[in-house]
N, CA, C and O atoms as CSV, one atom per row, in Angstrom:
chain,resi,resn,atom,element,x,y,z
A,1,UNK,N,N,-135.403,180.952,110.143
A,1,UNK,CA,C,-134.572,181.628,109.162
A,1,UNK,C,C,-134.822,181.023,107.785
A,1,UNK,O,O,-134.672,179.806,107.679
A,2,UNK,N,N,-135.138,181.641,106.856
A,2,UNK,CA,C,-135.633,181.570,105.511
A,2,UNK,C,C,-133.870,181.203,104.401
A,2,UNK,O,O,-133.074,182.126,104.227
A,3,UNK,N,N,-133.693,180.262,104.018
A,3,UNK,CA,C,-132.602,180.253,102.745
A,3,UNK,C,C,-133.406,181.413,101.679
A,3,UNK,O,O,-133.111,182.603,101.570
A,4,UNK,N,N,-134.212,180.864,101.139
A,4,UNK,CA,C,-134.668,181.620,99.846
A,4,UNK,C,C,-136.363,182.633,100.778
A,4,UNK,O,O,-137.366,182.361,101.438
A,5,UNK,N,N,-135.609,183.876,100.156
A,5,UNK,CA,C,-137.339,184.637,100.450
A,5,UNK,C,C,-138.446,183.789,99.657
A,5,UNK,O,O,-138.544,182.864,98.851
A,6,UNK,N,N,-139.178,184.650,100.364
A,6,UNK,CA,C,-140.697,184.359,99.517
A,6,UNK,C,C,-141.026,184.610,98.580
A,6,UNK,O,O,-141.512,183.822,97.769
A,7,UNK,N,N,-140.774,186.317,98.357
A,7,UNK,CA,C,-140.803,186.927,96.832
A,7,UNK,C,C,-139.430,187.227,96.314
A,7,UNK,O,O,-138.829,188.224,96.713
A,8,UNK,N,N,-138.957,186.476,95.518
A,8,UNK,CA,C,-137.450,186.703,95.266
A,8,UNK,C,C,-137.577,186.836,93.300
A,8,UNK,O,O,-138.069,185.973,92.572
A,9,UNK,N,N,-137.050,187.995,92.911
A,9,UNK,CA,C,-136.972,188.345,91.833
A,9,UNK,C,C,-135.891,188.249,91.543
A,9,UNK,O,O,-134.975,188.377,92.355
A,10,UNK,N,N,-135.655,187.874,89.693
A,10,UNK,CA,C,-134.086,187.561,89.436
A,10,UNK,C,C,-133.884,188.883,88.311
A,10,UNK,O,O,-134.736,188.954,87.425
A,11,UNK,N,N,-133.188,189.540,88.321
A,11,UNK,CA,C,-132.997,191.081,88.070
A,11,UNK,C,C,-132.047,190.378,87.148
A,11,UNK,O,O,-130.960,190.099,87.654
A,12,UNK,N,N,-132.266,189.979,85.695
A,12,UNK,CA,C,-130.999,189.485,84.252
A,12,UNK,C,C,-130.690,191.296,83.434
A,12,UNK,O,O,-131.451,192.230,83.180
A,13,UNK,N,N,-129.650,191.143,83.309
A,13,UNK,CA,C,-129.240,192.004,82.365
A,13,UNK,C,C,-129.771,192.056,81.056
A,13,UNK,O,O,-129.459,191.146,80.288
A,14,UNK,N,N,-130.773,193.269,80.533
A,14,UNK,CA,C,-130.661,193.364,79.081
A,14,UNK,C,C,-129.533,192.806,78.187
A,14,UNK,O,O,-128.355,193.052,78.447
A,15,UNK,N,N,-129.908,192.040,77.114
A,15,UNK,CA,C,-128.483,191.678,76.187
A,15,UNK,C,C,-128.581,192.447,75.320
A,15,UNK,O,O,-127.602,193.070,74.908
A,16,UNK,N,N,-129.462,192.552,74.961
A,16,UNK,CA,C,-129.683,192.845,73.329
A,16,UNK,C,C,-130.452,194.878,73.444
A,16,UNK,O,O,-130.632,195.632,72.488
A,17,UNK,N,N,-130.625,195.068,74.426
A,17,UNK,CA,C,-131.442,196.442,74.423
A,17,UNK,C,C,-130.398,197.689,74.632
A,17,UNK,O,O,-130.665,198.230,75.705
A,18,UNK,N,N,-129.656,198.122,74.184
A,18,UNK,CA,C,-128.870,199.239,74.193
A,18,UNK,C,C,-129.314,200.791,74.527
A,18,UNK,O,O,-130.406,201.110,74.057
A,19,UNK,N,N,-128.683,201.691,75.200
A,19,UNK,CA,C,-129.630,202.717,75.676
A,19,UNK,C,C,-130.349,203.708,74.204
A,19,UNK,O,O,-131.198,204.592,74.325
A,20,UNK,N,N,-129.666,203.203,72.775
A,20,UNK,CA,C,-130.244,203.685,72.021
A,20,UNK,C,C,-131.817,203.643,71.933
A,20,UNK,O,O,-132.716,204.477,72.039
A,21,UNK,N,N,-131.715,201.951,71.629
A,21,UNK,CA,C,-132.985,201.492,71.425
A,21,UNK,C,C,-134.096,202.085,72.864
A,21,UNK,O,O,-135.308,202.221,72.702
A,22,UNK,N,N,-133.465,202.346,74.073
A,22,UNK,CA,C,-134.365,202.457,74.695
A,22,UNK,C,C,-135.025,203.398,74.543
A,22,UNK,O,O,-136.246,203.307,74.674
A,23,UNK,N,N,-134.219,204.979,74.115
A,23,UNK,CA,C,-134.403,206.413,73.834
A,23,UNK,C,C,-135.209,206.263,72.667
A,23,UNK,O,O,-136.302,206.829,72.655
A,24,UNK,N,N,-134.762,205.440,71.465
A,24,UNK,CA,C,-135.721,205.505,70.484
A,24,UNK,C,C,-137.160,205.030,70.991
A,24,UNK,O,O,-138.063,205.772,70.604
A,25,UNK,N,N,-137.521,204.057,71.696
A,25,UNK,CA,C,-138.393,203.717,72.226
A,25,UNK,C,C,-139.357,204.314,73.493
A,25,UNK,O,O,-140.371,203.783,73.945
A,26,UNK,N,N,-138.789,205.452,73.879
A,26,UNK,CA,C,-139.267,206.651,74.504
A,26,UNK,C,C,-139.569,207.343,73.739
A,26,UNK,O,O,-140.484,208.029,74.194
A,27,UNK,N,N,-139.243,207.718,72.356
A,27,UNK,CA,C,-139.585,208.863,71.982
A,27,UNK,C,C,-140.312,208.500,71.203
A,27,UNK,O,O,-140.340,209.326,70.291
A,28,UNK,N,N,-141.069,207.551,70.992
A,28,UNK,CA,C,-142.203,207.137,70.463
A,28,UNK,C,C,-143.278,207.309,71.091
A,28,UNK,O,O,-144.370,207.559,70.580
A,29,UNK,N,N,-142.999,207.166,72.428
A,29,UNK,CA,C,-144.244,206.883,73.428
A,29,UNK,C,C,-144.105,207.736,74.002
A,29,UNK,O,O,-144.909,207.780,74.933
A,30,UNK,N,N,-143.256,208.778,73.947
A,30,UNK,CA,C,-143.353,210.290,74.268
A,30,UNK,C,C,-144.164,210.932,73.326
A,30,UNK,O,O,-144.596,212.062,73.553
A,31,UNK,N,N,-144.439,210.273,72.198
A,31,UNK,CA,C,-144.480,211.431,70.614
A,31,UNK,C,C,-146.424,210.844,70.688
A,31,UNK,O,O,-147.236,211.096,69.798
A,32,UNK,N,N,-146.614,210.361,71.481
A,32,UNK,CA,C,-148.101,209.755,71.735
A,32,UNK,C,C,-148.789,210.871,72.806
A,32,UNK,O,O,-150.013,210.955,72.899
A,33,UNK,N,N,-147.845,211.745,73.630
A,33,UNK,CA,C,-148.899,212.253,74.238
A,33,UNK,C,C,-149.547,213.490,73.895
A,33,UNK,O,O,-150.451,214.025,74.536
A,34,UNK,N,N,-148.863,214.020,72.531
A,34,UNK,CA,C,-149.197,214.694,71.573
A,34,UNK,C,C,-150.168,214.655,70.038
A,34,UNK,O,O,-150.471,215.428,69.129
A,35,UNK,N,N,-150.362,213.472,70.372
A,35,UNK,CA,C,-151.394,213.016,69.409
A,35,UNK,C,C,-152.837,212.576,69.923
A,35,UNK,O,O,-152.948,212.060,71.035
A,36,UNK,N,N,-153.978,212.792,69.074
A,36,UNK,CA,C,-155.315,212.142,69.548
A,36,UNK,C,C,-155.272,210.357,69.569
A,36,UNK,O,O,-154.664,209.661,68.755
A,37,UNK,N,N,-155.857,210.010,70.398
A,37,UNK,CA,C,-155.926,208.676,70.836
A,37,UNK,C,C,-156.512,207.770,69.630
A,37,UNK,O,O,-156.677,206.567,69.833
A,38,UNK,N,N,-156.790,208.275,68.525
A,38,UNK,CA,C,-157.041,207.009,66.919
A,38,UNK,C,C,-155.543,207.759,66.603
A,38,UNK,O,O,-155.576,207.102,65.562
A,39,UNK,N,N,-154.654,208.281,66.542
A,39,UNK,CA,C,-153.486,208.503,65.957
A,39,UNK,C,C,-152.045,208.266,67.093
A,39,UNK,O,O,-150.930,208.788,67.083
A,40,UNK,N,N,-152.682,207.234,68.025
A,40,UNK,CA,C,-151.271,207.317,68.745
A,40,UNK,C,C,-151.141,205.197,68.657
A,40,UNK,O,O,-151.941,204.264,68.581
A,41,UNK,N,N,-149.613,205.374,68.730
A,41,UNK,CA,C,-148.527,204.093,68.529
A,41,UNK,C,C,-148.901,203.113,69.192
A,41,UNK,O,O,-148.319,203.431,70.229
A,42,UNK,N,N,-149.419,202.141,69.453
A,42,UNK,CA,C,-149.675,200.925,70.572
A,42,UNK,C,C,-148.260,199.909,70.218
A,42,UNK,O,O,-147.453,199.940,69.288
A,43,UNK,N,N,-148.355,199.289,71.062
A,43,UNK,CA,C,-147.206,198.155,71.640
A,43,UNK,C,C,-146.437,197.903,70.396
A,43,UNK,O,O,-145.219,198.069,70.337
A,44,UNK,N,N,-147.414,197.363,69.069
A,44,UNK,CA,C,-146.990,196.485,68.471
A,44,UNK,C,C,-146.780,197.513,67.247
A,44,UNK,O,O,-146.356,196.844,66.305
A,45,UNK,N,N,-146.876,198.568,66.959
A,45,UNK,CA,C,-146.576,199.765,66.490
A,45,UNK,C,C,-145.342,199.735,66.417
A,45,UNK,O,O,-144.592,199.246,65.572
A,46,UNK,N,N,-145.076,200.524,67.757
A,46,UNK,CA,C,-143.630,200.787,68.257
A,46,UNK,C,C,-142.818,199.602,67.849
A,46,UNK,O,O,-142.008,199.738,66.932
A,47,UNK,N,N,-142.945,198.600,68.371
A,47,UNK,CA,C,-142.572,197.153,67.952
A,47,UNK,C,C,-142.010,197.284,66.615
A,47,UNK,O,O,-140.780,197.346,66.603
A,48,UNK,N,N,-142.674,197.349,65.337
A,48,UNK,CA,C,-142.666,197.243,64.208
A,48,UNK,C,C,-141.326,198.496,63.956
A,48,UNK,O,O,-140.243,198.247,63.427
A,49,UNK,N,N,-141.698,199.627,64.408
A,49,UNK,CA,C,-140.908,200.269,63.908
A,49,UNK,C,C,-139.386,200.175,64.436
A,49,UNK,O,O,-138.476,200.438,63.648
A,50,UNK,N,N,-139.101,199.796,65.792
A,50,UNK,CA,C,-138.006,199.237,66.169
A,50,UNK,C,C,-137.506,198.260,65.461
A,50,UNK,O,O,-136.278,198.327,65.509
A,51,UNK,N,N,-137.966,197.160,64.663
A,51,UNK,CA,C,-137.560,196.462,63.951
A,51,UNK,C,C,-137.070,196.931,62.941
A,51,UNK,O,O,-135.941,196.613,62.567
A,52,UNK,N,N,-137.992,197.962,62.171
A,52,UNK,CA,C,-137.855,198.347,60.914
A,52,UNK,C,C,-136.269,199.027,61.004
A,52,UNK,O,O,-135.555,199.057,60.002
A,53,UNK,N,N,-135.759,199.634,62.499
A,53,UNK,CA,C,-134.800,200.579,62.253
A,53,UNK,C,C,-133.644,199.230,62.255
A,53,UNK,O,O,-132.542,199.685,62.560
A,54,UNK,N,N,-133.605,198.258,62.093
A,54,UNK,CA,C,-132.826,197.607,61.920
A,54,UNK,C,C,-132.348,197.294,63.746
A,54,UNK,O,O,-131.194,197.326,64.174
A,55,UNK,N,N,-133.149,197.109,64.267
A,55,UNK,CA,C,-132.910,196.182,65.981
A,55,UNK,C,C,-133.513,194.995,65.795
A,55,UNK,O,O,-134.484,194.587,65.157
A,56,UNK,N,N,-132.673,194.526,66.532
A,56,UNK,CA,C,-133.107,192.900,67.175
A,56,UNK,C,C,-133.834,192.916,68.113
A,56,UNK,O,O,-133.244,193.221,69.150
A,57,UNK,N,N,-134.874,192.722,68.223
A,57,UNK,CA,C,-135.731,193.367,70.044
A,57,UNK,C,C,-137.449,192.453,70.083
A,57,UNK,O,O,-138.187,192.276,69.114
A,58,UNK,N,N,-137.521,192.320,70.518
A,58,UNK,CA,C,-138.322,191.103,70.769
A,58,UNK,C,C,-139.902,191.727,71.408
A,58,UNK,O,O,-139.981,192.293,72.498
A,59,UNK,N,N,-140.866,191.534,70.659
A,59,UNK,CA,C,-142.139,192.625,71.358
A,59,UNK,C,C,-142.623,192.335,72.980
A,59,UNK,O,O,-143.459,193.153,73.365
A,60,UNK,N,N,-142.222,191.281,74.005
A,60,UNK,CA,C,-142.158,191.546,75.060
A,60,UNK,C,C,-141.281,192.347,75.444
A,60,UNK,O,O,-141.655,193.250,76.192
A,61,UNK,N,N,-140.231,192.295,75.161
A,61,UNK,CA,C,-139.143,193.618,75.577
A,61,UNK,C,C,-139.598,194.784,75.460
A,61,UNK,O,O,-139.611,195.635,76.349
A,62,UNK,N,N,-140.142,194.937,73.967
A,62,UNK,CA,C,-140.422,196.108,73.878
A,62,UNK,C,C,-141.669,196.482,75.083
A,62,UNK,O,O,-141.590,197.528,75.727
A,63,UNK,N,N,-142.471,195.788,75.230
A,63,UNK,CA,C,-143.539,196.041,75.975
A,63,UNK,C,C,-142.923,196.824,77.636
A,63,UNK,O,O,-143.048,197.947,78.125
A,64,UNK,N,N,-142.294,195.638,78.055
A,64,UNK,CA,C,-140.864,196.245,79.299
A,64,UNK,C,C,-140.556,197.506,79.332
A,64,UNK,O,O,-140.629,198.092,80.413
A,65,UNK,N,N,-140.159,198.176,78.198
A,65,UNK,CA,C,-139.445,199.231,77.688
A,65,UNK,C,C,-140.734,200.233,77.822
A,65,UNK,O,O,-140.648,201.024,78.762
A,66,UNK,N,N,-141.882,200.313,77.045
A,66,UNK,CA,C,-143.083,200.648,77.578
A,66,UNK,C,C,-143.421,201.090,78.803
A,66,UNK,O,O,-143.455,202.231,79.264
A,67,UNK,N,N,-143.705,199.877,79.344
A,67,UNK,CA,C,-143.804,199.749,80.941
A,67,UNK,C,C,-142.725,200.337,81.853
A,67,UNK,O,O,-143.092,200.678,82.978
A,68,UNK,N,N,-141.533,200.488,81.540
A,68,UNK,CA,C,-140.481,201.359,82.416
A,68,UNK,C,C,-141.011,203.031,82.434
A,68,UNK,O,O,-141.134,203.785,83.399
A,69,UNK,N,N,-141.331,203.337,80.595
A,69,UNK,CA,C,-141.151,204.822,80.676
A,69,UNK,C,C,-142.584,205.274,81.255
A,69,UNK,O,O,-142.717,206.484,81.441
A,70,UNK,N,N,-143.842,204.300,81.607
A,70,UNK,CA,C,-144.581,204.356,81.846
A,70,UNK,C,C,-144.543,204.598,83.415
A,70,UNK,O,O,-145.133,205.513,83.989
A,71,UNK,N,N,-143.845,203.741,83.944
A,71,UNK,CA,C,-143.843,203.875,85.234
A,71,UNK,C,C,-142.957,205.371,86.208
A,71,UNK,O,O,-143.160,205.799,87.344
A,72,UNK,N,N,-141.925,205.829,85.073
A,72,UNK,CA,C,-141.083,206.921,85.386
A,72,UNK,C,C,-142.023,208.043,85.183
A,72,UNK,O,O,-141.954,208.935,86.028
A,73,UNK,N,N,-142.693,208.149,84.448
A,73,UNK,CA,C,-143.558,209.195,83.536
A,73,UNK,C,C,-144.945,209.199,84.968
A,73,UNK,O,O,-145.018,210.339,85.427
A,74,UNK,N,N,-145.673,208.482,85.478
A,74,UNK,CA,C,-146.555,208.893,86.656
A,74,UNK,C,C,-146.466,209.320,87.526
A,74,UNK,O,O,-145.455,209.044,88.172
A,75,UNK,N,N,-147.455,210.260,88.098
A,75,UNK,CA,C,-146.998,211.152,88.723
A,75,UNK,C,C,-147.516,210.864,90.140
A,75,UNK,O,O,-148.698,210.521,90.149
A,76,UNK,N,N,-146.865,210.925,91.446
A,76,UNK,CA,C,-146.846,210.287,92.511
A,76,UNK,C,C,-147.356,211.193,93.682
A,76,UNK,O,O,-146.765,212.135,94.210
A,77,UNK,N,N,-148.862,210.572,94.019
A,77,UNK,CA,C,-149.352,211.222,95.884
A,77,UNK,C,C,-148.303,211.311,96.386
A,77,UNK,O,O,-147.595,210.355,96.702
A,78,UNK,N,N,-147.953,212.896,96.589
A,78,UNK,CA,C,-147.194,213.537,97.776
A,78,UNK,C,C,-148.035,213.904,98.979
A,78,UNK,O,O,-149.161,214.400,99.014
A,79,UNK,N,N,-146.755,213.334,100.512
A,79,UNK,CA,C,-148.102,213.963,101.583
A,79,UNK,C,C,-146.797,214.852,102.552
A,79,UNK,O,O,-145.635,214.586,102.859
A,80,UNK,N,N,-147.883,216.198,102.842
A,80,UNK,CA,C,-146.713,217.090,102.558
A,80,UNK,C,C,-146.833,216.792,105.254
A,80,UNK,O,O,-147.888,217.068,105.825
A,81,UNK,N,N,-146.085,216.485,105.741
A,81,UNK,CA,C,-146.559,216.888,107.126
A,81,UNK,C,C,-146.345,218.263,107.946
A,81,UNK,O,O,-145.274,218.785,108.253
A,82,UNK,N,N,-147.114,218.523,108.105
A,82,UNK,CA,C,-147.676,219.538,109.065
A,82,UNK,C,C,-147.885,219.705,110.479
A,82,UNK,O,O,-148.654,219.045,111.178
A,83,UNK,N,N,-147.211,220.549,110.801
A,83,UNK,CA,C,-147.548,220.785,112.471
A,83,UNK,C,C,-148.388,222.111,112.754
A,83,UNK,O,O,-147.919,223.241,112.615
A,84,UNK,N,N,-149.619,221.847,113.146
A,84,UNK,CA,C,-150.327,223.177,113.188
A,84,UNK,C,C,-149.639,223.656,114.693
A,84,UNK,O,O,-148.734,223.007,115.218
A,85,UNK,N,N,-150.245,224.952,115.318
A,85,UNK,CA,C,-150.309,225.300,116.530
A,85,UNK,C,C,-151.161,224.957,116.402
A,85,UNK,O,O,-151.743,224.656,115.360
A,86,UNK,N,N,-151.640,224.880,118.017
A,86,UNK,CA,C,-152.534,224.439,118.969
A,86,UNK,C,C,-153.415,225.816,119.251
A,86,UNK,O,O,-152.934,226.926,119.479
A,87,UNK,N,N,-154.619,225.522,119.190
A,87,UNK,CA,C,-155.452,226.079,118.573
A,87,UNK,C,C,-156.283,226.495,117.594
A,87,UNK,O,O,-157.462,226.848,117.612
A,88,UNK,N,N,-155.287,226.374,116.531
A,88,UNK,CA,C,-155.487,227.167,114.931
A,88,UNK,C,C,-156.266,226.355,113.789
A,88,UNK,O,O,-156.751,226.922,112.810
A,89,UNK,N,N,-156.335,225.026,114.001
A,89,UNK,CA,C,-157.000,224.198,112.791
A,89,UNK,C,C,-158.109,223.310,113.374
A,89,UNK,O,O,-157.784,223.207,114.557
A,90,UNK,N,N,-158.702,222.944,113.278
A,90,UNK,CA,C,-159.150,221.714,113.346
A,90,UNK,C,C,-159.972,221.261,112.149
A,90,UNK,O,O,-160.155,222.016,111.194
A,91,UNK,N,N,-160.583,219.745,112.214
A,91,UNK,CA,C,-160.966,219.031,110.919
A,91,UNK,C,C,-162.529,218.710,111.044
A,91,UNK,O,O,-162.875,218.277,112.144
A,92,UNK,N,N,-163.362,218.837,110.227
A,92,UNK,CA,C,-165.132,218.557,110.217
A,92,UNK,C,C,-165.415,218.077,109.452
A,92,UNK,O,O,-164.922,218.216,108.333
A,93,UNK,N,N,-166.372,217.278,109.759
A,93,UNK,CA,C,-167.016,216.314,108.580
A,93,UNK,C,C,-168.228,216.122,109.455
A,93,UNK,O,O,-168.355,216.316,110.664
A,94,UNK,N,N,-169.565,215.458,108.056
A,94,UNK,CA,C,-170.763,214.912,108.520
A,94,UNK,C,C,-170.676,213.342,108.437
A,94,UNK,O,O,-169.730,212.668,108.030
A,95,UNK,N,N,-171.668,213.003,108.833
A,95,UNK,CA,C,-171.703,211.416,108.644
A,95,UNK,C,C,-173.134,211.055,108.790
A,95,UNK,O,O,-173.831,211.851,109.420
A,96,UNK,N,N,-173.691,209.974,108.304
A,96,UNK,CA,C,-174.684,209.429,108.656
A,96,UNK,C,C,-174.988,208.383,109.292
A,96,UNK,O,O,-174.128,207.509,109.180
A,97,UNK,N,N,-175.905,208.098,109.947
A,97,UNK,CA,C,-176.375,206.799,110.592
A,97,UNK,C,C,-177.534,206.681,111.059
A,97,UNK,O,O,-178.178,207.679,111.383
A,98,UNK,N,N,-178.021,205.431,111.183
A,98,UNK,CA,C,-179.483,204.746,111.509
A,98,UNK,C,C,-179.551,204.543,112.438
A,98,UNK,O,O,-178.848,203.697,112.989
A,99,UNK,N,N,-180.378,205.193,112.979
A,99,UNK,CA,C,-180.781,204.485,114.442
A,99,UNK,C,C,-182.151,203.915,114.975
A,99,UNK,O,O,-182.950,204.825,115.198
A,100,UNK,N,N,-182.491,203.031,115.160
A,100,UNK,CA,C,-183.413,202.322,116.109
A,100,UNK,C,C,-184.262,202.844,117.460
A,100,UNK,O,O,-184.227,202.214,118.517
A,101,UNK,N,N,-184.977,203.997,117.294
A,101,UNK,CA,C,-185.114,204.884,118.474
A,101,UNK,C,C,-187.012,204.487,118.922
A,101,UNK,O,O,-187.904,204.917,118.190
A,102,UNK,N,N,-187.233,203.906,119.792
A,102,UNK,CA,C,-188.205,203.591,120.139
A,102,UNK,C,C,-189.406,202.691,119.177
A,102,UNK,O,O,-190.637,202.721,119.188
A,103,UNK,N,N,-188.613,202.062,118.533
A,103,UNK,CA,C,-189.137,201.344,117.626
A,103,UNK,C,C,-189.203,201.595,116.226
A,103,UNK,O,O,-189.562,200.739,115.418
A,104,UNK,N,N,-188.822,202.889,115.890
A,104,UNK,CA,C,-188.603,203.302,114.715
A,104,UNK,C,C,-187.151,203.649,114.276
A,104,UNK,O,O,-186.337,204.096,115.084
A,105,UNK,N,N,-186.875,203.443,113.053
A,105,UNK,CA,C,-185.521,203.318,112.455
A,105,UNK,C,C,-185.301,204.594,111.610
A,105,UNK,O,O,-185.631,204.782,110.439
A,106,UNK,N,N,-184.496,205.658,112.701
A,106,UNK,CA,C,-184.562,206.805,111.917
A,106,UNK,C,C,-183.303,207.395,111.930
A,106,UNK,O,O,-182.515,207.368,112.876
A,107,UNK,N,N,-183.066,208.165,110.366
A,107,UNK,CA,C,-181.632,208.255,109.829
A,107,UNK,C,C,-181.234,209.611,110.711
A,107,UNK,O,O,-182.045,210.420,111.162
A,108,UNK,N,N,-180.204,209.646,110.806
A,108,UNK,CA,C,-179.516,210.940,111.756
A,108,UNK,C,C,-178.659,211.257,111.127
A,108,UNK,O,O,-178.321,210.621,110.129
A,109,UNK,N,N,-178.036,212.381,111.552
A,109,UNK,CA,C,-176.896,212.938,110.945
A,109,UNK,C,C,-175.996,213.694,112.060
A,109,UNK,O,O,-176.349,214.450,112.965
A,110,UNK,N,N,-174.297,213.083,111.563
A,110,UNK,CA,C,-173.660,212.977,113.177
A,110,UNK,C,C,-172.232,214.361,112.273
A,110,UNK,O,O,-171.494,214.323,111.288
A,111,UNK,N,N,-172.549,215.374,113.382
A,111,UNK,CA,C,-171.384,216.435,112.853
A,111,UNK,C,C,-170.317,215.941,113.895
A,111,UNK,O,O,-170.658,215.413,114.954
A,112,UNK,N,N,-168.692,216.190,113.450
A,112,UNK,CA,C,-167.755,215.632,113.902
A,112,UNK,C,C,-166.746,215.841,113.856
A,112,UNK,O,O,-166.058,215.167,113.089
A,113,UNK,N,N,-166.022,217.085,114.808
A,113,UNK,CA,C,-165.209,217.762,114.642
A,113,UNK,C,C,-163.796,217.072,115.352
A,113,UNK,O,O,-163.936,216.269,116.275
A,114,UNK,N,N,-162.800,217.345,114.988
A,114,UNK,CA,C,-161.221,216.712,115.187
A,114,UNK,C,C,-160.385,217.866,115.561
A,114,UNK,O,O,-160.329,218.702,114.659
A,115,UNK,N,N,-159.688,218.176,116.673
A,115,UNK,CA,C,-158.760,218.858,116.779
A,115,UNK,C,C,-157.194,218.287,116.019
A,115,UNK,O,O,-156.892,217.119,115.775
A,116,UNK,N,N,-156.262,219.702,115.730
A,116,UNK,CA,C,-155.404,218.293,115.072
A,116,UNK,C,C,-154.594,218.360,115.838
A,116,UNK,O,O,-153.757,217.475,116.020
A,117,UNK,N,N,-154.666,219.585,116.555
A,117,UNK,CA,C,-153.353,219.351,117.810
A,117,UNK,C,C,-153.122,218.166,118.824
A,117,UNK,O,O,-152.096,217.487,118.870
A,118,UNK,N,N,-154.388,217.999,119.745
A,118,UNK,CA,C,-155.209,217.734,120.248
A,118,UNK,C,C,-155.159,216.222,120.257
A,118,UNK,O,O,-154.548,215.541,121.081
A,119,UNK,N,N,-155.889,215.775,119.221
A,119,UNK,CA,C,-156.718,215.079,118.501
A,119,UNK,C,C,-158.154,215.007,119.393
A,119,UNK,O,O,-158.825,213.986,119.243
A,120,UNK,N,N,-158.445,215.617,119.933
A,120,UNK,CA,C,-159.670,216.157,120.770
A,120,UNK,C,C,-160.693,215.995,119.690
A,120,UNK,O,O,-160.624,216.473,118.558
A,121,UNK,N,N,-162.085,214.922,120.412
A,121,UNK,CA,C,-163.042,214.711,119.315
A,121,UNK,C,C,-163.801,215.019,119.993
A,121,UNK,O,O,-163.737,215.119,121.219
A,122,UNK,N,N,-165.134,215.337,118.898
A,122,UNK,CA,C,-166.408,216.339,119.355
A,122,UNK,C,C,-167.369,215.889,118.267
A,122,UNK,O,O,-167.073,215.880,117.072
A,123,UNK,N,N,-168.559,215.511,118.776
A,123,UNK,CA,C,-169.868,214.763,118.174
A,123,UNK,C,C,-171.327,215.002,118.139
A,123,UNK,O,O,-171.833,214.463,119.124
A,124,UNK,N,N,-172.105,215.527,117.482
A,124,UNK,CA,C,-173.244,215.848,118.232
A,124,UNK,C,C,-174.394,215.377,116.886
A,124,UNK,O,O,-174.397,215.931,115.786
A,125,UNK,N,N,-175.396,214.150,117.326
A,125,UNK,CA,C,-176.462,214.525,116.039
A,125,UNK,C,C,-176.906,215.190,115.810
A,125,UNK,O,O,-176.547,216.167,116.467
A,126,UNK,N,N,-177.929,215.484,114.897
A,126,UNK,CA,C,-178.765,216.475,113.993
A,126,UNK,C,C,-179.653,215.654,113.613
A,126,UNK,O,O,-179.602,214.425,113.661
A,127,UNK,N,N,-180.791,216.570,113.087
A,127,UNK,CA,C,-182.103,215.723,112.538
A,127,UNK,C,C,-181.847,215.738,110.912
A,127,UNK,O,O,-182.122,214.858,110.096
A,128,UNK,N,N,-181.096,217.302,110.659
A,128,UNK,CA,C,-180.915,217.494,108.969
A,128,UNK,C,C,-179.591,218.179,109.342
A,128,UNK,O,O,-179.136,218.639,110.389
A,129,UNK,N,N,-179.030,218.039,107.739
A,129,UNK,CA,C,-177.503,217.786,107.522
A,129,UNK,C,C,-177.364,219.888,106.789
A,129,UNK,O,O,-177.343,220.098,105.576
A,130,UNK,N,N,-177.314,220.752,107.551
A,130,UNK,CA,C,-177.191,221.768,107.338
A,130,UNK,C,C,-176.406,222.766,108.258
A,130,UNK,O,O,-176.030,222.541,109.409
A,131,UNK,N,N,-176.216,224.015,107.463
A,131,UNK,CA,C,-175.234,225.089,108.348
A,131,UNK,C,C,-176.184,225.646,109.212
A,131,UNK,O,O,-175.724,226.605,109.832
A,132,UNK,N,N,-177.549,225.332,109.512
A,132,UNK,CA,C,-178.133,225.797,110.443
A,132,UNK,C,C,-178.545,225.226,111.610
A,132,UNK,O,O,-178.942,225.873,112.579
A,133,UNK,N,N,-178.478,224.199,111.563
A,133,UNK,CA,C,-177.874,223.228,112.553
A,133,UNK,C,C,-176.934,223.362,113.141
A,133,UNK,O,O,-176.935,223.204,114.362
A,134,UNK,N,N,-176.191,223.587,112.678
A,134,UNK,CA,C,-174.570,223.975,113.688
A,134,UNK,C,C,-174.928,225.360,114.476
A,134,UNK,O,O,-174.094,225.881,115.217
């Protein structure tokens, strides 16, 4: 039994960052994805101008602040699951490999079909990697 985890993060309260400053600080780095990349705000930009509006805010914070709307703003691999019937789909692919066949080292090509119901597998080489082969 562990007292302290392994990875243990200490989660402090903003003091000084108010949800103003944060919104102002979004809409800076919102107002960037509308501009060409020699005309958009970097860290110390934004920085400056948060100061200028009369905040107390510290350019690692600001960077934080960055990095939050950055992380809300990406957009995330969805995987959607599926149940086929049985019968109706299955999955193909080629592959390659070398083989060692009577003394000579010659490349093959392995077709390789997947049921998904199933998961029923099916394999057969080829000499060349074509629909006439199949």
């Amino acid at each position: 039994m562990e007292i302290l985890p392994e990875k243990r993060t200490i989660h402090q309260p903003r003091r000084k960052v108010t949800q103003e400053i944060i919104d102002l600080a979004h809409s800076l780095v919102e107002s960037n994805k509308h501009r060409s990349k020699k005309q958009r705000l970097n860290g110390r930009q934004i920085h400056q101008h948060l100061v200028q509006s009369g905040n107390q805010i510290s350019y690692t914070t600001t960077e934080g602040l960055i990095c939050d709307w950055k992380h809300d703003q990406k957009s995330r691999e969805v995987f959607i699951l599926q149940t086929p019937e049985p019968g109706y789909r299955a999955e193909f692919d080629w592959g390659k490999a070398t083989l060692f066949i009577q003394g000579v080292w010659t490349r093959v090509y392995l077709a390789v079909m997947v049921l998904t119901d199933s998961l029923y597998r099916f394999a057969r080489i080829y000499q060349k990697e074509s629909q006439q082969e199949l």
